[in-house]
GUKEBA-764304 format. One record per residue: residue number from 1; residue in three letters; x, z, y of N, C-alpha, C in turn. Coordinates in steps of 0.1 Angstrom, whole numbers. Atoms other than C-alpha are relative to their C-alpha. Layout:
N
- NUM_Ala_X_Z_Y_X_Z_Y_X_Z_Y
...
//
This chain:
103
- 1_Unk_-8_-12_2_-34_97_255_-1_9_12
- 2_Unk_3_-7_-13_-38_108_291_-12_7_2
- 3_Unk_13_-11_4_-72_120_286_-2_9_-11
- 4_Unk_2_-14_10_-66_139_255_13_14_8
- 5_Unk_-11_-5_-6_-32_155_275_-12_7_11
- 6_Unk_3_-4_-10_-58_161_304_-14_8_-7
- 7_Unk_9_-8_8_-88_175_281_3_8_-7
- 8_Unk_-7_-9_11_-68_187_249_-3_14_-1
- 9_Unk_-1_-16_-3_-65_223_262_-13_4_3
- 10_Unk_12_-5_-2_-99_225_272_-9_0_-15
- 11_Unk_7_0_11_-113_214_238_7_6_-15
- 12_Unk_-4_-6_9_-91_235_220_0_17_6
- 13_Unk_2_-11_-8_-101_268_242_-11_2_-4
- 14_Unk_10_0_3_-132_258_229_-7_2_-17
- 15_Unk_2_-2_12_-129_256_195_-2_10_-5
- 16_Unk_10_-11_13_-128_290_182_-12_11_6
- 17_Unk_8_-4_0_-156_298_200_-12_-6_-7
- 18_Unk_15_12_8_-178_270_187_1_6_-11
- 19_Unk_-2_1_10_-164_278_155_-8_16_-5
- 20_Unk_5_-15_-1_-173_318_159_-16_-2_0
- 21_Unk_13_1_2_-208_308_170_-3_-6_-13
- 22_Unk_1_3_9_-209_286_141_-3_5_-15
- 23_Unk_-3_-5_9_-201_309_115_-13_14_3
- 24_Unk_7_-11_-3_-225_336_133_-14_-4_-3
- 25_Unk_12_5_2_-258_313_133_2_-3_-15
- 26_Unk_6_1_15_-254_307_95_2_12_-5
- 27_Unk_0_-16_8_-251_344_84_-10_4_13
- 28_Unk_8_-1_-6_-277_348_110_-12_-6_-12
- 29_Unk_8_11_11_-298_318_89_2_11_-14
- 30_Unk_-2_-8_16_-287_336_57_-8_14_3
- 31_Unk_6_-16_1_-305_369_69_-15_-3_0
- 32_Unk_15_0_4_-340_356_67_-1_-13_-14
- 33_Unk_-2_9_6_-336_327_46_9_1_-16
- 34_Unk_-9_-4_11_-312_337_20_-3_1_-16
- 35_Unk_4_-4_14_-315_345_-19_-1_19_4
- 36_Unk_5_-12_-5_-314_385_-4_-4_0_13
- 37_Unk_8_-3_-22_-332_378_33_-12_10_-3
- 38_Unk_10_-6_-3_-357_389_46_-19_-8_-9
- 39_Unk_11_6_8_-385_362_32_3_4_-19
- 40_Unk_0_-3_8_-369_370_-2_-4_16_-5
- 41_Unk_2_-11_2_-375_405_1_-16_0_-3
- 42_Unk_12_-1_-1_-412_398_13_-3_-2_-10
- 43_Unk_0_7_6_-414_379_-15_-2_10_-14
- 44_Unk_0_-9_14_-402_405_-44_-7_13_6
- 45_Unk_9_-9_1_-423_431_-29_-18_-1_0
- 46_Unk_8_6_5_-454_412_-32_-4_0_-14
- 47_Unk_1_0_15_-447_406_-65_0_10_-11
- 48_Unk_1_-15_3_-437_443_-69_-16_9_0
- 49_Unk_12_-6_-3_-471_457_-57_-10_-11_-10
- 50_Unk_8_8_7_-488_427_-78_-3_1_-12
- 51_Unk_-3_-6_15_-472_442_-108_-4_14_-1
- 52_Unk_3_-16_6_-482_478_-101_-11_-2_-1
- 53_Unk_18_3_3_-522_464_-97_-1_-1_-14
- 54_Unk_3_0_10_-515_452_-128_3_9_-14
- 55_Unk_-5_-15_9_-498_480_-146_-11_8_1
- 56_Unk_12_-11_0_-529_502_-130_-15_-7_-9
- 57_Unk_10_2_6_-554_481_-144_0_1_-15
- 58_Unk_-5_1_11_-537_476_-178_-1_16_-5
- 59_Unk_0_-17_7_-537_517_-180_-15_7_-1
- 60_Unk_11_-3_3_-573_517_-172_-7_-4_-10
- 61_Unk_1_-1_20_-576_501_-205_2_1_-5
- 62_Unk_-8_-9_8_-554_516_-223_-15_10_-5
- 63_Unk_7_-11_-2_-575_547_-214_-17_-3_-6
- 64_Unk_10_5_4_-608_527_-218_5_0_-18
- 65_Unk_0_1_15_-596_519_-256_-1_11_-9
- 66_Unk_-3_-16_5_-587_551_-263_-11_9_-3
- 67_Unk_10_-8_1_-618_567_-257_-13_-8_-9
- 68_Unk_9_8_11_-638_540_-275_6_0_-16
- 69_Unk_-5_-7_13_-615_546_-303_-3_18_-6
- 70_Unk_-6_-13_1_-616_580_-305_-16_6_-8
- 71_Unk_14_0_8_-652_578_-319_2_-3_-15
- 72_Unk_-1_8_11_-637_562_-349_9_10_-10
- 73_Unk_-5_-11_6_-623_591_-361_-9_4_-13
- 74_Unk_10_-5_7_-635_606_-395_-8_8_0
- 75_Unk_4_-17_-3_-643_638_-382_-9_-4_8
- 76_Unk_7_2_-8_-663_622_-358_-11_-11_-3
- 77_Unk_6_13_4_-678_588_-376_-9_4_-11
- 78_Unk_14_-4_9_-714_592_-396_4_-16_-6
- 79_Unk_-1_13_13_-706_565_-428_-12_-4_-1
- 80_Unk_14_5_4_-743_559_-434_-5_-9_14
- 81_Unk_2_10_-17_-746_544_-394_5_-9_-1
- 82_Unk_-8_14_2_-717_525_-399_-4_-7_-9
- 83_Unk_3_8_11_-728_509_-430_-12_-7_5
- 84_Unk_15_12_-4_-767_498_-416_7_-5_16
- 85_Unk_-2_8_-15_-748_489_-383_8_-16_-4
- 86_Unk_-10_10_8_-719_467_-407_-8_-13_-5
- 87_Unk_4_6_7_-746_454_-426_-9_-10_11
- 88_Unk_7_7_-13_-766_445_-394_3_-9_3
- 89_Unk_-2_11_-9_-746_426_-375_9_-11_-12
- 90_Unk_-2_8_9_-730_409_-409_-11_-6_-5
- 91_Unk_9_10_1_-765_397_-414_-5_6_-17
- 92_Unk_0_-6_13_-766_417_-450_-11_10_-4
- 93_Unk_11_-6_-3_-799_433_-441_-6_-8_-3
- 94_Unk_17_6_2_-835_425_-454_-4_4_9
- 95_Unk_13_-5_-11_-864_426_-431_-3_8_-5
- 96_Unk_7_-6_5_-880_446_-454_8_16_-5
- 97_Unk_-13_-15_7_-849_470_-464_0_12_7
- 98_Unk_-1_-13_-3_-856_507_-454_14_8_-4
- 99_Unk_-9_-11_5_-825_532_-451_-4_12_4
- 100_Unk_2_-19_2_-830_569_-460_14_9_0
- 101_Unk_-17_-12_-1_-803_593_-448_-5_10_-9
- 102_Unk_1_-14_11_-803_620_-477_8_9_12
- 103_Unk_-15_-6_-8_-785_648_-461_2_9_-7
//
């Protein structure tokens, strides 16, 4: 009891600084480490810029489609091509089968 009487006041002068540091190194910890730190940040903008590669790629095919469609238009599509091209690659062609475009 004599040693806490002769300590006591010293380890209670101490306490709310420990306690202060205490509370300061884990909101310290929390600012890189956190669900919002700094590694989380790194983290969702990585994944941010990962998604706009792929949004840009995604629109260059878009774009790509578009223009390969755009042949497929009536106004634009010769029926007699399409049909020996249809018949072609469905295998629906003789060797020997000549086509004559009338025009």
């Amino acid at each position: 009891m004599s040693i806490f009487r002769k300590f006591g006041g010293y380890f209670v002068s101490l306490a709310l600084p420990v306690a202060l540091l205490a509370v300061l190194w884990f909101f310290s910890l929390q600012i890189f480490t956190g669900n919002y730190g700094h590694i989380a940040l790194d983290k969702t903008q990585r994944e941010f810029a990962a998604a706009k590669r792929e949004i840009a790629m995604l629109e260059d095919r878009e774009v790509a489609l578009l223009k390969r469609n755009s042949g497929l238009r009536t106004e634009a599509l010769d029926l007699d091509l399409l049909d020996e091209r249809a018949r072609d690659v469905l295998g629906m062609i003789g060797r020997e089968e000549v086509f004559l475009i009338a025009n």
